[in-house]
C-alpha positions as CSV (number, residue, x, y, z in Angstrom):
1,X,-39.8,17.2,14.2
2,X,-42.4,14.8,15.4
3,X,-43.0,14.5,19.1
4,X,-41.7,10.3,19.0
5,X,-38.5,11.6,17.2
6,X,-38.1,14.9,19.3
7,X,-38.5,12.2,22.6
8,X,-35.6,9.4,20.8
9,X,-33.2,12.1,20.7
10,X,-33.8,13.2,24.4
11,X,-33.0,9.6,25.0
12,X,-30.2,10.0,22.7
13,X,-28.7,13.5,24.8
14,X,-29.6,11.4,28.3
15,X,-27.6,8.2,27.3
16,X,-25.0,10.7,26.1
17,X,-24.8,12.7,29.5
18,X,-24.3,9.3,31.2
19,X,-21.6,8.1,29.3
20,X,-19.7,11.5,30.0
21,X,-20.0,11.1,33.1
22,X,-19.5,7.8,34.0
23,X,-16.1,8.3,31.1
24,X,-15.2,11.6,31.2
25,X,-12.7,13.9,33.2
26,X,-14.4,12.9,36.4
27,X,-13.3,9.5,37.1
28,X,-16.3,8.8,39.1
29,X,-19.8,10.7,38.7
30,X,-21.7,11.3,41.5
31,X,-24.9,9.2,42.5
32,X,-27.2,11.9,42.3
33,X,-25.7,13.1,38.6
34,X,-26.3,9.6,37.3
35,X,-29.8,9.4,39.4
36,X,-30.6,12.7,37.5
37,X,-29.8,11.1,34.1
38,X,-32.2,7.7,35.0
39,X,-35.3,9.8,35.9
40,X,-35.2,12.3,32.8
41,X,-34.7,8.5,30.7
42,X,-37.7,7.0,32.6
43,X,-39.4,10.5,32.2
44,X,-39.0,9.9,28.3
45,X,-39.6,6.2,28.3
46,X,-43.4,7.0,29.8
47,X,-43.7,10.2,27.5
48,X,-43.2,7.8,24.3
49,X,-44.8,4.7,25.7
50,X,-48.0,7.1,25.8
51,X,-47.4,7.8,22.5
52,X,-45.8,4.3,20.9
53,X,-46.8,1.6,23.4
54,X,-45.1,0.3,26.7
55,X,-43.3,-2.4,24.5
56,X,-41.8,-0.3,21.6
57,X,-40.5,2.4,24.1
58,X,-38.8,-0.2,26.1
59,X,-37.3,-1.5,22.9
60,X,-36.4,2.0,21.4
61,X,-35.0,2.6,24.8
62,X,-32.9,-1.1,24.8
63,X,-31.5,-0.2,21.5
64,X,-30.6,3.1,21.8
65,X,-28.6,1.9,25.3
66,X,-27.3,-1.1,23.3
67,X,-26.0,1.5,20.5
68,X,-24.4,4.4,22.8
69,X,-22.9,2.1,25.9
């Protein structure tokens, strides 16, 4: 798996997380749960704008938020 795809579906597993917890059996997720989930996304977002440019990781990123949420 290519580095760019192996960094989509991170993106893909954090957007995930988010939803579950945000949706799931807890009605409310904590601050610091959702915090988590934003700083492993922007920790992505930099890994494949290094790799694709600032603009097409924001879009991958827009996209894949537009897809799951």
């Amino acid at each position: 798996m290519s580095e760019i795809m192996r960094l989509r579906a991170r993106i893909e597993e954090e957007i995930e997380a988010m939803k579950r917890a945000m949706n799931g059996f807890a009605v409310v997720a904590s601050h610091e749960a959702i915090t988590h989930h934003y700083e492993r996304l922007d920790a992505c977002l930099e890994q494949l704008a290094g790799r694709v440019g600032e603009q097409a990781a924001i879009e991958t990123l827009i996209a894949e938020l537009e897809a799951r949420l």
